[in-house]
N, C-alpha and C positions, 0 to 999 in steps of 0.2 A: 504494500500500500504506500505510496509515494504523498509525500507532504502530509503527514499525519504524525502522532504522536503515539505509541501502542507497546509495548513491552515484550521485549525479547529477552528469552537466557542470556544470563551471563559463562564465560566459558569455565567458569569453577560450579556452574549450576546452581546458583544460588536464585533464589526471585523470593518475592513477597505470595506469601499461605502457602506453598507449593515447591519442590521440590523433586529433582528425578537428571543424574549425571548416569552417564555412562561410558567406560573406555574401551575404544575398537585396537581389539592388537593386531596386525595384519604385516606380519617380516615374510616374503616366501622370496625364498635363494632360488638364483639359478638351479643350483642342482635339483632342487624341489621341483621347478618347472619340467626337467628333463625328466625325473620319475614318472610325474604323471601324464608327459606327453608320452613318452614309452607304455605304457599300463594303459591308455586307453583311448590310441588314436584309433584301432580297431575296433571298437564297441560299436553296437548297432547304434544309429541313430533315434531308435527309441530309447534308447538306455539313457543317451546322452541330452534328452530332452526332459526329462524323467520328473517326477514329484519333490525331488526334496527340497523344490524351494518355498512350498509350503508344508512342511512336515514339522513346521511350530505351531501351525495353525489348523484347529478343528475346525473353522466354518469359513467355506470356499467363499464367502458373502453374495451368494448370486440368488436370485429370489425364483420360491417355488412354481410350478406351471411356466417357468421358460422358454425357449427353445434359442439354443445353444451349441457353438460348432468349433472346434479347435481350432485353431489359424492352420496348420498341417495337416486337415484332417479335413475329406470331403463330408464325413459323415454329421448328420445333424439328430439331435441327442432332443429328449422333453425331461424337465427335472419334476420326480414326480416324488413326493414322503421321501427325500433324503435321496433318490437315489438318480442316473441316468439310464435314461430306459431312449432304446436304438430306433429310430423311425427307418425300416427298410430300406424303403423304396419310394422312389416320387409320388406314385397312386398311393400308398398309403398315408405320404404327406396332405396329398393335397385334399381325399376321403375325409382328412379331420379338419377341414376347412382353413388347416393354416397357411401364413404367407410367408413368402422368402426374407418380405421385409421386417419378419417379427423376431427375424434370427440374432443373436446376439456372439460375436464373436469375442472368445474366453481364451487364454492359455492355454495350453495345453496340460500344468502341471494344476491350476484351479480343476480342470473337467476331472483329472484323474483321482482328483480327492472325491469321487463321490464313486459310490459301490455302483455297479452295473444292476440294473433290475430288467425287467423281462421286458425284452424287444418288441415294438410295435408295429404289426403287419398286416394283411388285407386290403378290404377297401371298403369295409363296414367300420360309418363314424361309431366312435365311440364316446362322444360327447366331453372330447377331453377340452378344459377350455385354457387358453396362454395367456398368463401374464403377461401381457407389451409393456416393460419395463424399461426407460429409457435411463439406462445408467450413466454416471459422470464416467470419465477416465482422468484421472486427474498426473499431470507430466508435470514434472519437474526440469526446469530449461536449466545449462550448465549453468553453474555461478559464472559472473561475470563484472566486468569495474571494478579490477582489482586491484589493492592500495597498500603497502603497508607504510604503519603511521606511529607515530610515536605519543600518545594521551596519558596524561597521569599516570606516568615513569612507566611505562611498559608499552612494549611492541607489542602492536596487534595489527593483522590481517582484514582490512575489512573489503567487502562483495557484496555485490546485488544476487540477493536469492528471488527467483519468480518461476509458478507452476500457475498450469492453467488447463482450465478443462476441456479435453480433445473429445468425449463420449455424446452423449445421445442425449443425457438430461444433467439438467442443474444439478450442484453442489449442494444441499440446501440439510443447514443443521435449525435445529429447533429445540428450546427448554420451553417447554412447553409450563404452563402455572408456577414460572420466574418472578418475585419478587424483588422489586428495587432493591435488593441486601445484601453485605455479604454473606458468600454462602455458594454453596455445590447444587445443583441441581442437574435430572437426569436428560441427556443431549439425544434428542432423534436425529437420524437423516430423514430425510423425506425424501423418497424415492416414487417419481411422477410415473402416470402413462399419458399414450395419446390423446386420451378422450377428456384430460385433465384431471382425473382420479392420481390419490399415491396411496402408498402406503405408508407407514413408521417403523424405523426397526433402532431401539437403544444402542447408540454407539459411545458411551461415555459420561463426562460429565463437561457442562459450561457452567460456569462463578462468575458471578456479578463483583466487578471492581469498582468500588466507591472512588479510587480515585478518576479515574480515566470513564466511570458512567458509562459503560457497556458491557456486554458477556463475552468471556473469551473462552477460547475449547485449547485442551492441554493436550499436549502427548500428539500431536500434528506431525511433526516431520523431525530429522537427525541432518546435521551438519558433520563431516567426518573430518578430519582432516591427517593425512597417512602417509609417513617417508616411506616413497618407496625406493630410490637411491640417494645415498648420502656424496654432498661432493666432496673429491678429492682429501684423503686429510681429515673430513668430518667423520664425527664418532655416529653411532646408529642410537634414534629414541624409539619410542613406541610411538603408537599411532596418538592422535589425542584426537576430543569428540566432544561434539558441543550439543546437550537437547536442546531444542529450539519447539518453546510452546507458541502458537497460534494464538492469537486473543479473539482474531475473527476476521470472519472471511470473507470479502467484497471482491467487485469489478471492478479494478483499476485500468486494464489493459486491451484492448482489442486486438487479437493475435490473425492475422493473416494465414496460417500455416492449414491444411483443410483439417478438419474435425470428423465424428462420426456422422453428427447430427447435426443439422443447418443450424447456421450460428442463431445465436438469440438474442435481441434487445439487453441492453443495459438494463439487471433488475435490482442488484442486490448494490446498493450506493454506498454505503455507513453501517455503523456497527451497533446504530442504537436498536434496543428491543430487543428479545431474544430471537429474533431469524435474520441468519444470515446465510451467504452462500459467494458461489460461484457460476456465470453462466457460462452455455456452452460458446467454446471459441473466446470466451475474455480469461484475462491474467491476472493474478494477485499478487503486487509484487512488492520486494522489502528491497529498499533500497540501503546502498549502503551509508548514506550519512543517518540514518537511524542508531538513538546514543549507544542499543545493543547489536547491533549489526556487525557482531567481526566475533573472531577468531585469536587469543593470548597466544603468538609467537614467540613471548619472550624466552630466551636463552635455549631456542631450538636451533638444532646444527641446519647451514646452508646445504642444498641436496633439490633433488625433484621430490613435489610432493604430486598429490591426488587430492581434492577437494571434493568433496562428494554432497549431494544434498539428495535426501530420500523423505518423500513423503509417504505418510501411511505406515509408522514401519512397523507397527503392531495390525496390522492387516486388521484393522477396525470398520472402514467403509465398503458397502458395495460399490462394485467400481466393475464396467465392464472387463477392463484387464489391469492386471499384477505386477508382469512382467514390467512394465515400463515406468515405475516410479523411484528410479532414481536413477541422478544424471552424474557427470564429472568432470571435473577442469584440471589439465595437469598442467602444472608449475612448476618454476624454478623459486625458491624463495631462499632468499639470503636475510633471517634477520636483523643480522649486526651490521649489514651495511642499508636495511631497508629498503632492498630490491626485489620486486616479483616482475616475472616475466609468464606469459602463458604459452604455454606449450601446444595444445590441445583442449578443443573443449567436444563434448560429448551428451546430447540430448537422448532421452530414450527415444526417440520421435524422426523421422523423417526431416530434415529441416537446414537450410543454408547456411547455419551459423556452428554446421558441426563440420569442425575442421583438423587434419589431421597431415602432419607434413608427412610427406613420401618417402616411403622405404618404414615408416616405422611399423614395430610386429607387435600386434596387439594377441589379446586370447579374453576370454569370458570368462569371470570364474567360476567354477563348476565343470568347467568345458575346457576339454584337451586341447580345441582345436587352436592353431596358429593362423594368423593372416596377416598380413604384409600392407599397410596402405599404399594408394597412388589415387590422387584426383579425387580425395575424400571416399573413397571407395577400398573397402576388402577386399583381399583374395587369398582365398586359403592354401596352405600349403599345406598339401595332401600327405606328407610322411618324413620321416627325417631324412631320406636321402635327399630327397628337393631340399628340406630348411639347409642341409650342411652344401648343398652344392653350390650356394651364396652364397658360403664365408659365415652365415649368422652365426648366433654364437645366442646361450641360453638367457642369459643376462639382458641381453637388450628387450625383451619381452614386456610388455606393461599390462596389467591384468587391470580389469575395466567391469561394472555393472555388467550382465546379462543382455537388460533392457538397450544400454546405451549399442553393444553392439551389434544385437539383432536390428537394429533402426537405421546402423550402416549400408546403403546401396551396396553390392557385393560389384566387385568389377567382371564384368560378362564377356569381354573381348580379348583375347588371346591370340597372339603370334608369334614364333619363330621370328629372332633379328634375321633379316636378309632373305626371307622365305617370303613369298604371295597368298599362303595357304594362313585365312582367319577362321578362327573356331568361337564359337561362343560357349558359355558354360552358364548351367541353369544351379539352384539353389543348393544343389547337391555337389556340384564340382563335375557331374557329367560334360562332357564336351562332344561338341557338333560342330560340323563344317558348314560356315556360310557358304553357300553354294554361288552366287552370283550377288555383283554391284547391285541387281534391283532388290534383292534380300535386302544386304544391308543397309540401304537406303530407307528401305519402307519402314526399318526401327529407329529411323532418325540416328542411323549410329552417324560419328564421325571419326575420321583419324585418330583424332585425341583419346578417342576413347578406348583403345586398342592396347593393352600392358604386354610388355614384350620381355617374354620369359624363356629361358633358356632349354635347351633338348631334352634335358631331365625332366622341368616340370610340365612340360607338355606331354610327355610318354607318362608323366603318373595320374594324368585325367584319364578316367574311364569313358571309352565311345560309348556316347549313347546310341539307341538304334529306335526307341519310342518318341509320337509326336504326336500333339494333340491339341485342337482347335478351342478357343476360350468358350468356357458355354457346352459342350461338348464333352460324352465322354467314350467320344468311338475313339479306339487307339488303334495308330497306325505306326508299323515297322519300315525303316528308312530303308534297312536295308534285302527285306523281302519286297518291297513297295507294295505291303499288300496290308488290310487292314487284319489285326489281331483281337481284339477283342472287347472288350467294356472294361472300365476304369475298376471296376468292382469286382471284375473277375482275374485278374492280372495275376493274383496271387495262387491261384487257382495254376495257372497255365505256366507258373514258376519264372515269372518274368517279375525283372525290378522296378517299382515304382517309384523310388527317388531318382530312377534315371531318365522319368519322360521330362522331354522339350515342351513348353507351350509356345504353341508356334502362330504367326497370325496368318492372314489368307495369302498376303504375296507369301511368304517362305513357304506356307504348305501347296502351295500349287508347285511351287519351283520343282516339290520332287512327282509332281505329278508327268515331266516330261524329260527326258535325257537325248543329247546327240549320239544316235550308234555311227553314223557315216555321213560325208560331209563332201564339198566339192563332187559334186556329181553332174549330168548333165540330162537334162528334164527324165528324173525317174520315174516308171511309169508304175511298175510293178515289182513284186517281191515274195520270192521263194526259198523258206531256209531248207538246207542239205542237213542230212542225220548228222552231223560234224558239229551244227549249230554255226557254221557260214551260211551267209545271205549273197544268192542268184538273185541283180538287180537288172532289169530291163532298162534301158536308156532309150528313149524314143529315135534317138539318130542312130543307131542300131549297133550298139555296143551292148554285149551280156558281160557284167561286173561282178565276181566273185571276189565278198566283202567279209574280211576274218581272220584267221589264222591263218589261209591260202589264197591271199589275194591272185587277181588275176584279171584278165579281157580278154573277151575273145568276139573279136567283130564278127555278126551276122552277114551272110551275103544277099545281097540282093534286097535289100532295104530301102524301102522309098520312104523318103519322110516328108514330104510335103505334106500342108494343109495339117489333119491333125490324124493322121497316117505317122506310121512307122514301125519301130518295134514297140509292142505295146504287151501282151499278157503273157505270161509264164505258169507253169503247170508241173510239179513232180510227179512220175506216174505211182502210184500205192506202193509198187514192190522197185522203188527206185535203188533199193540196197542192192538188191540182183541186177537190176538190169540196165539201170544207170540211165533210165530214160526222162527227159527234158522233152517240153512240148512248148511250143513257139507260137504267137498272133504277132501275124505283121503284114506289112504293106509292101507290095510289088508293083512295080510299072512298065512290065515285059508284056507289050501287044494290048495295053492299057491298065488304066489302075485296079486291082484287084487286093482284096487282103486272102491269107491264109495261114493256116495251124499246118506247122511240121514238127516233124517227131527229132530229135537228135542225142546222143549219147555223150557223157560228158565225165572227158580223162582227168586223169590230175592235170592236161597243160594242155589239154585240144578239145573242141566242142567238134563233134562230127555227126556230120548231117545223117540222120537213119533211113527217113523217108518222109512222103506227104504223110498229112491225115485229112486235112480238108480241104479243098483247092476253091476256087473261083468266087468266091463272097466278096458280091459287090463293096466297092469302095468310092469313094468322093474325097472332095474336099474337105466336107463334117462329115459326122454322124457315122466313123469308123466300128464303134462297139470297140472292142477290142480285149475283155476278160475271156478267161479260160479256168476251169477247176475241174477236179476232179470231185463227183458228190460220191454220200456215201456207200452211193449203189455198184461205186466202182466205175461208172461210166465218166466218159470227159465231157461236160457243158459247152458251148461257145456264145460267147454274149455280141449280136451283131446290131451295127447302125441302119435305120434304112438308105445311106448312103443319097442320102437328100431328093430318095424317091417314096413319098409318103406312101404311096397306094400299093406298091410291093410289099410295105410293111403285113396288110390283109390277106397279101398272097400266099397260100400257106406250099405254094411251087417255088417257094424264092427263097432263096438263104437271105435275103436284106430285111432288119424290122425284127428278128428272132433271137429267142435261146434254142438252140440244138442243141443234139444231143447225139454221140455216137458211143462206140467202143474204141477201146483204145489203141487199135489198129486204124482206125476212120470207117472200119464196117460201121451199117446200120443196126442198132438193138430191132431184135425182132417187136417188141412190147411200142416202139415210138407209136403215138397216135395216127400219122398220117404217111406212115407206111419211106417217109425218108429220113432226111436228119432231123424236121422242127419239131420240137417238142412243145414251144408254144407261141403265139406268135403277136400282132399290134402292137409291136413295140417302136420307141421311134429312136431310141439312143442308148441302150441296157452298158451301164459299165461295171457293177459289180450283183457277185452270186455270193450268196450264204446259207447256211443250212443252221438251224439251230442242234439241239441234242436231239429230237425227236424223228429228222431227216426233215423238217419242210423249209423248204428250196423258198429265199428273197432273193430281189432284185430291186436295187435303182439303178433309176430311169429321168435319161434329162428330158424335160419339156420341153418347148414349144419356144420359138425366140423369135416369132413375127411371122412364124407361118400359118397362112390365113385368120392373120390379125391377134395371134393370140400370143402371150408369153407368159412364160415362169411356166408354173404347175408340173413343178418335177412332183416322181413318184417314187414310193418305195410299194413293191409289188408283194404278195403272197404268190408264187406260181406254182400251178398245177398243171398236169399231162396235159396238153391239146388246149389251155387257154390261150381267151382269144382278149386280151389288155387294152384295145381298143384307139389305139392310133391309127389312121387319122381321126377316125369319128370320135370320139369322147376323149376328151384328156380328163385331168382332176377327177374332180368330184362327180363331174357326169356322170351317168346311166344309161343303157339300152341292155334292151334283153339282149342276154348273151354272150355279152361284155363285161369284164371284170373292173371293179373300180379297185385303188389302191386306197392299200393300210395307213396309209400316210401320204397327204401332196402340202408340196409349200403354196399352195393357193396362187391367186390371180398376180398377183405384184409384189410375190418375193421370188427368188430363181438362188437355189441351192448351189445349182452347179454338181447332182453325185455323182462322185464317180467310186471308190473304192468302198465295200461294205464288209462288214464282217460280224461275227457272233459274238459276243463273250456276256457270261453272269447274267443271261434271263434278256438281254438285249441289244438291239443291233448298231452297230456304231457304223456309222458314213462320213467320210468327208464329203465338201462345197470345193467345188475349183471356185467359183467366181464368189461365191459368199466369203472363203477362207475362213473357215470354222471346219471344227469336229464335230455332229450332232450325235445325241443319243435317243433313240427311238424305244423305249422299254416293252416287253411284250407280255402280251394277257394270257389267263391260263388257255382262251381258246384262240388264242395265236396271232389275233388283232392289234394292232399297236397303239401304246401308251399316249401321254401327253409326252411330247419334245422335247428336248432339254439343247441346249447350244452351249456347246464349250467352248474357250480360248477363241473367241471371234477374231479376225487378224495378228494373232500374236507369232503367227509362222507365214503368212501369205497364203498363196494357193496350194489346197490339199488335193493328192491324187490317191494314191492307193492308202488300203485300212487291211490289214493283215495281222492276223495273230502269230506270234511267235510259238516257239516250240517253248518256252518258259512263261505260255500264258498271258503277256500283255500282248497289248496291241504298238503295232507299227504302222507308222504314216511315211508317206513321203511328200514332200513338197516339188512343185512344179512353176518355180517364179523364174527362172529362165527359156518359157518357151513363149516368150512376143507375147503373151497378155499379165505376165505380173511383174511386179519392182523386185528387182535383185537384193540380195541379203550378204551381208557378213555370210561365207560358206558355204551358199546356195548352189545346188540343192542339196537336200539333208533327206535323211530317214531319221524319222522322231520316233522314239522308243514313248511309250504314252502306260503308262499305269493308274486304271482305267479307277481301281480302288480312289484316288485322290481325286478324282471328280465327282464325288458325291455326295 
């Protein structure tokens, strides 16, 4: 409280009616530090988070019918007679009509002081009803304005102490039926809800002071003050320690730093009447020209001390958390020459004024662990080999509040001096590779924020391989790119849960796609070999074997004009034996023509075996040009009408169709119309897929100004002898006998499909001229879902959708063939895990 008059201890403990000294010893040696960094830098992290820092105290002060969640701990807890009883599941949460916002986050070592009672589950209310208790948090900011001064013959240290309430609800004490006298009387807090109900619960006593006319409350807070190295020369004291009683408690301060709870008007002004308090977000602060405001330095050795100020320390208030009521200031204090200098100061709290020079090693006490500052930030050093491969030494260590150093930011950014390769580290010490400049960008990192640590301490970060979106508790593996499982089952499946990343949507997309190959020239298509090498088609008629056996081997006879060339590739089923390759391409021998040949393929020569389908008209568009083999063993051919619509209906015409033959180019005896076509009104088919059940898709480009129409691509169901209805019906249309599609981009969007494939219940297509991935989900009777659009221009134009032999999907891009803008390393095959799009 600034500019007032109010009564503080004196540092031999003396005050008027009242009384209460105590001396903090606190000497821990180097060696001391080294035992118990040895003894217990392996302990689980439950251990080391553990109860005993309430194990003086019987009553966790958190009020009954709560709901209540550890800061480390997804789980949310109902205190019900004494005990915590587990709310399952979300449906069971929300069955008993509770809300997220009624949650109160606790310590971890308050929750554990209450016995487990029997788990709450189902989704039959139970009629339980929650206290909405709006608790204070009451933070103690480091001392600060520090002086030492010489008053009536003795050196004394005098600081400004101020704590202010960061929680949900006011501070508010009450003597309730207080008499103007001297005298003790019993102190409530009053603890509010939202509806402006509280409760009362005895925390003490307030006395009315005849001199000073107002109630003060005793036993508030402890000033410590603790050598913890003596300089040069100077002898070792013990610690000394000042009580420091409260007389009452007002808003002096309005604190900027964020709170639990929205700050609150100015309530509590002066200390006259028995209620006083503190509101949320204001300060109460003692400054230091107050007569009792310091600390008796006399005839203490010069050395670094620790100033400590802890409020609450007989754990008397409800208070949302524990953990963070006391702060520290380290000093150099000399007081024969009447010098302080500050070292260090350390809030429990989040906050700009907590500062710490670089390179120093701090540790919590209670807590093994070691950390190093830089840029006001921790970072732990995971084992003694890291602490010794610096040179530290056990002595330089400074042990610190709990509170103060869990509220340290921890430093996240790590690299290797002279390496490119940045890892970030989440709360655990896990470490993960930023993957790319638009990762680190999207966290606002910057250079600066990057601590550049040596080969040892990087090889002692553990890889993480868990990542998981804020909000969210699907987990996903980095390095299977496949999801694993629920945040709740992780233990189950024996995987570690200190080691997930939360990650946001730019970094978790970033693993949703990988470069397998690069520099290519307009890739059309893609077949992997049992090796797990990828057979790439190159439309100017190069076949690119990408892998372990690289290689090229130019097709002959390859026309590439217009959007002709080499276009679809094909493995025959028993390709182990026989080594057979199947080929779509464009010829221009006695006019333009496409065709499928068969060819064998060495370790170092592609040699031609024979035809399989010869004479399929060809044009300028509308080539078709996929090939597969379905799972009837037969080979598919997906053809253009070759910019003759009405041959499309022709079912004597290979133009407009999927055929279908043997894998000789015989005709199956079962085709419906007794030659190749299996089905036929098609106007541009560039991709075939089969789901698990055997039924056979296909997209289909629409219509781009012929006979005034455009867009309305399709994605087809096809059946033996269907007739898909180009030219008559495109989209949506109808006519008997005419099949509509599972899917059309409608009158004035134009997808552009061309590659399609299967995976996880739904079919994925690229857009050549949209440039996206879409996904098409499929119904259990085979119909297609609502649409999904992935990565809209984040690659250019898409050509082929291919699954690999390890289950993702593969893309390849087409921005070197005269209609799209070139890229850094164009063209590429994009490896796509298909998991990260969902």
């Amino acid at each position: 409280m600034i500019g007032s008059t109010r009564y503080r201890s004196c540092v031999d403990g003396t005050r008027p009616n009242r009384s209460r000294f105590s001396v903090l010893v606190g000497k821990i040696t180097a060696s001391m530090y080294r035992r118990i960094f040895f003894s217990f830098l392996f302990v689980s992290a439950a251990f080391l988070s553990g109860s005993f820092a309430l194990a003086q105290s019987t009553d966790p002060g958190l009020i009954d019918r709560m709901l209540v969640q550890a800061k480390d701990d997804p789980r949310v807890y109902y205190l019900q007679n004494g005990a915590k009883r587990w709310i399952t599941n979300e449906s069971t949460f929300l069955a008993q009509d509770f809300r997220w916002s009624d949650i109160t986050k606790v310590d971890r070592a308050r929750l554990d002081a209450y016995p487990d009672g029997a788990p709450i589950s189902g989704t039959a209310s139970l009629g339980l009803a929650v206290d909405r208790a709006l608790l204070p948090d009451l933070a103690p900011v480091a001392p600060y304005d520090l002086r030492v001064v010489t008053e009536q013959g003795r050196t004394r240290l005098r600081f400004t102490a101020t704590f202010w309430n960061r929680g949900k609800g006011a501070m508010e004490l009450n003597a309730l039926g207080a008499a103007s006298t001297d005298g003790d009387y019993p102190a409530y807090q009053r603890v509010f809800r939202p509806d402006g109900s509280f409760t009362e619960r005895y925390v003490g006593t307030l006395f009315w002071h005849d001199v000073h006319s107002h109630y003060h409350y005793e036993d508030f807070g402890n000033y410590t003050l603790r050598l913890i190295r003596p300089a040069p020369g100077a002898f070792w004291h013990d610690s000394v320690a000042t009580n420091k009683t409260t007389f009452c408690l007002r808003d002096d301060l309005q604190i900027g730093a964020p709170s639990d709870g929205p700050k609150q008007p100015r309530t509590y002004d002066g200390c006259r009447g028995h209620r006083q308090g503190v509101s949320v977000g204001w300060a109460d602060v003692y400054p230091s020209t107050l007569e009792d405001q310091y600390i008796d330095v006399t005839g203490l050795p010069a050395g670094v001390y620790a100033l400590s100020f802890e409020t609450d320390p007989y754990l008397t208030f409800a208070e949302s958390r524990r953990d963070n009521n006391e702060s520290v200031t380290l000093i150099e204090l000399d007081p024969f020459a009447r010098s302080v200098r500050t070292i260090a100061t350390g809030s429990p709290y989040e906050a700009g004024s907590n500062r710490f020079p670089d390179g120093m090693l701090i540790k919590a006490e209670g807590d093994p662990r070691v950390y190093v500052m830089r840029n006001n930030k921790k970072r732990w050093l995971r084992s003694e080999e890291v602490f010794l491969s610096y040179g530290y030494s056990w002595g330089e260590i400074y042990e610190l509040p709990p509170g103060v150093v869990d509220a340290l930011p921890s430093e996240r950014l790590v690299r290797v001096r002279e390496t490119g390769a940045i890892y970030v580290l989440n709360e655990a010490g896990w470490k993960r590779r930023i993957l790319n400049p638009d990762v680190f960008r999207s966290y606002g990192f910057i250079d600066g924020d990057m601590g550049i640590v040596n080969q040892v301490e990087l090889n002692g970060y553990p890889d993480a391989d868990l990542i998981v979106k804020p909000g969210t508790d699907r987990v996903f593996s980095i390095g299977t790119r496949r999801e694993v499982g629920r945040l709740d089952s992780l233990g189950t499946l024996g995987l570690e849960p200190a080691s997930i990343h939360v990650v946001n949507e730019t970094d978790f997309r970033a693993y949703a796609f990988s470069t397998a190959a690069q520099g290519l020239v307009i890739p059309w298509d893609v077949a992997f070999l049992p090796d797990g090498d990828m057979l790439v088609t190159e439309r100017t008629g190069t076949l690119r074997r990408i892998g372990a056996h690289p290689a090229s081997f130019p097709v002959p006879n390859v026309y590439t004009g217009g959007e002709g060339g080499l276009m679809g590739i094909a493995l025959h089923p028993d390709f182990i034996q026989n080594t057979y390759v199947y080929l779509y391409y464009t010829t221009n021998d006695g006019g333009r023509k496409n065709r499928v040949d068969r060819f064998r393929l060495h370790s170092d020569r592609l040699v031609h075996d024979r035809a399989i389908l010869e004479n399929i008209p060809g044009a300028q568009y509308h080539d078709g040009g996929q090939i597969e083999f379905g799972p009837d063993g037969k080979l598919y051919i997906a053809t253009g009408d070759a910019t003759d619509p009405d041959s499309a209906q022709d079912t004597r015409s290979l133009a407009g169709k999927i055929l279908r033959v043997n894998d000789d180019g015989s005709i199956p005896s079962d085709n419906p119309f007794g030659n190749a076509v299996w089905s036929y009104g098609h106007r541009n088919p560039q991709g075939l897929a089969w789901n698990e059940a055997g039924t056979m898709y296909a997209a289909e480009h629409g219509p781009t100004g012929e006979f005034g129409l455009c867009c309305r691509d399709e994605i087809n169901l096809i059946v033996k002898g269907g007739n898909y209805g180009w030219p008559v019906i495109t989209g949506l249309q109808t006519r008997d006998g005419m099949i509509a599609p599972i899917a059309t981009s409608g009158g004035s969007v134009t997808w552009a499909p061309s590659g399609l494939a299967h995976a996880d219940g739904s079919l994925f297509f690229s857009g050549l001229r949209a440039s996206t991935l879409y996904e098409l989900p499929l119904r259990e009777d085979e119909s297609g879902g609502a649409l999904t659009a992935h990565v809209s221009g984040v690659f250019g134009r898409l050509r082929a959708a291919v699954i690999g032999p390890d289950g993702h999907l593969y893309l390849t891009t087409s921005n070197r063939d005269g209609r799209g803008t070139m890229r850094t390393g164009d063209d590429k095959i994009i490896r796509v895990f298909t998991d990260f799009l969902r």
